[in-house]
C-alpha positions in Angstrom: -42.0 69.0 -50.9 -38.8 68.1 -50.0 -35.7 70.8 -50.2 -32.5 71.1 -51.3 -31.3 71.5 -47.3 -33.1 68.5 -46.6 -32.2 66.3 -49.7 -28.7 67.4 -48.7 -29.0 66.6 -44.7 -30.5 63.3 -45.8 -27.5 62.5 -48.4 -25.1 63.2 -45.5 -27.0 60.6 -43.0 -26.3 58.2 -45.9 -23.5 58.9 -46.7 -22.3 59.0 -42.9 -24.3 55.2 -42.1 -23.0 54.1 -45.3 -19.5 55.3 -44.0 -20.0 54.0 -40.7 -21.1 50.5 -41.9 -18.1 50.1 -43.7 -15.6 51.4 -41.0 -17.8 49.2 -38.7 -17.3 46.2 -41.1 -13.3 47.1 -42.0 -12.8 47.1 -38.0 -14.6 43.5 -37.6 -12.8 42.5 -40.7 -9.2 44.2 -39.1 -10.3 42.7 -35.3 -10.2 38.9 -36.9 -7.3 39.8 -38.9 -5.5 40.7 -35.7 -6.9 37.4 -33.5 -5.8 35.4 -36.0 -2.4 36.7 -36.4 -2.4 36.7 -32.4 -3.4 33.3 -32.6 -0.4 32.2 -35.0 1.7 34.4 -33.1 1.1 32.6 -29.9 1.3 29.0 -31.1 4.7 30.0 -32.7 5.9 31.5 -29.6 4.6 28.5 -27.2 6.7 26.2 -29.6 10.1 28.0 -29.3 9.1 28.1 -25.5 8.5 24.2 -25.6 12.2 24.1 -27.6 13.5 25.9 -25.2 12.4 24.2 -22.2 13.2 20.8 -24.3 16.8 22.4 -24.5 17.1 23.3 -21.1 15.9 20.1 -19.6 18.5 18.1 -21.9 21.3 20.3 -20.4 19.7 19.9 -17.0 20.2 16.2 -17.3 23.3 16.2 -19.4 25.1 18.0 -16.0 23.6 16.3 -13.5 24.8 13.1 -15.7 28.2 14.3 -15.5 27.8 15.4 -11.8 26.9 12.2 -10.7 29.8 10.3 -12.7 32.4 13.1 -11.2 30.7 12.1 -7.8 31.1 8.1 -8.5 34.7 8.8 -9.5 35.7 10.8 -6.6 33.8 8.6 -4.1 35.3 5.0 -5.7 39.0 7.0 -5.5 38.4 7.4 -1.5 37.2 4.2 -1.4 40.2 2.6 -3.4 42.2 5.2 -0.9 40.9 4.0 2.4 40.9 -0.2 0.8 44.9 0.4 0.3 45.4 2.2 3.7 43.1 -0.9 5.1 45.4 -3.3 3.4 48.7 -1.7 4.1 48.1 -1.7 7.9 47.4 -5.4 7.8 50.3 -6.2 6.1 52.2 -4.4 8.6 50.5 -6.7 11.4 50.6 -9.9 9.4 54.2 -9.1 9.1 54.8 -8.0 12.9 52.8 -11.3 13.6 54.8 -13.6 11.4 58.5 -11.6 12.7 56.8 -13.1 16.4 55.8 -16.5 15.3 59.3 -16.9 13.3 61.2 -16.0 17.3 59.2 -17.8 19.1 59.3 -21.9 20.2 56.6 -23.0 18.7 58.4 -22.1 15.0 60.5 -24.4 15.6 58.0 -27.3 16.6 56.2 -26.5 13.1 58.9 -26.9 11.1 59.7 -30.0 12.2 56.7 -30.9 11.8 56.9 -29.8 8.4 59.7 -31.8 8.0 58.1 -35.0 9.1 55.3 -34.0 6.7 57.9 -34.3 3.6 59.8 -37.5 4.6 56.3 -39.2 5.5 55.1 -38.1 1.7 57.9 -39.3 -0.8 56.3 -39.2 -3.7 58.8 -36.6 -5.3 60.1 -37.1 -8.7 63.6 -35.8 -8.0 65.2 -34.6 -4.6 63.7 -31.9 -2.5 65.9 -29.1 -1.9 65.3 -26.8 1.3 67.0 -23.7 2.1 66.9 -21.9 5.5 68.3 -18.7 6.9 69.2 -18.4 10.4 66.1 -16.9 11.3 
């Protein structure tokens, strides 16, 4: 025969396996609730990551864009600079050299010769008019 004590013990092992099954079940049922919410959670946070990255490259490139054309600038301006100084100085020479040719003999020769040119030619339409400074 079976007692009270022990009908009671045995109610309590049920009651306690039946208890534990469902907190065992509850917990798996919780556990995938929680890897799938990590899941989500990841993929959405991997996505602003990617946004952000996306972001950061597009500035990247937007400055080194604007780097590079500040760079262009700055090196065309020197070499516009350096061209003019270039051009100045031979301009000075070309004028030095043309101040020595204009003093020298030989000027004279060549605009004789110049001379001769425009009476050998004649083909004008009207009369040629030449004007000349002492030098």
């Amino acid at each position: 025969m079976v007692t009270i004590e022990q009908k009671l013990s045995m109610f309590t092992k049920l009651m306690q396996r039946s208890m534990n099954e469902g907190f065992t079940s509850e917990m798996a049922v919780l556990k995938k609730d929680y890897e799938k919410k990590l899941l989500e959670n990841k993929v959405s946070v991997d996505k602003e990551v990617d946004i952000i990255i996306r972001k950061a490259q597009k500035k990247a490139e937007i400055e080194k864009s604007e780097i590079l054309s500040k760079s262009d600038i700055i090196i065309k301006k020197e070499y516009m600079s350096a061209k003019e100084a270039l051009f100045s100085t031979m301009l000075l020479h070309l004028k030095d050299k043309i101040d020595q040719f204009v003093q020298s003999k030989e000027y004279e020769g060549y605009l004789l010769s110049l001379i001769k040119n425009l009476e050998e030619t004649k083909s004008f339409s009207n009369d040629v008019i030449i004007y000349m400074t002492k030098r």
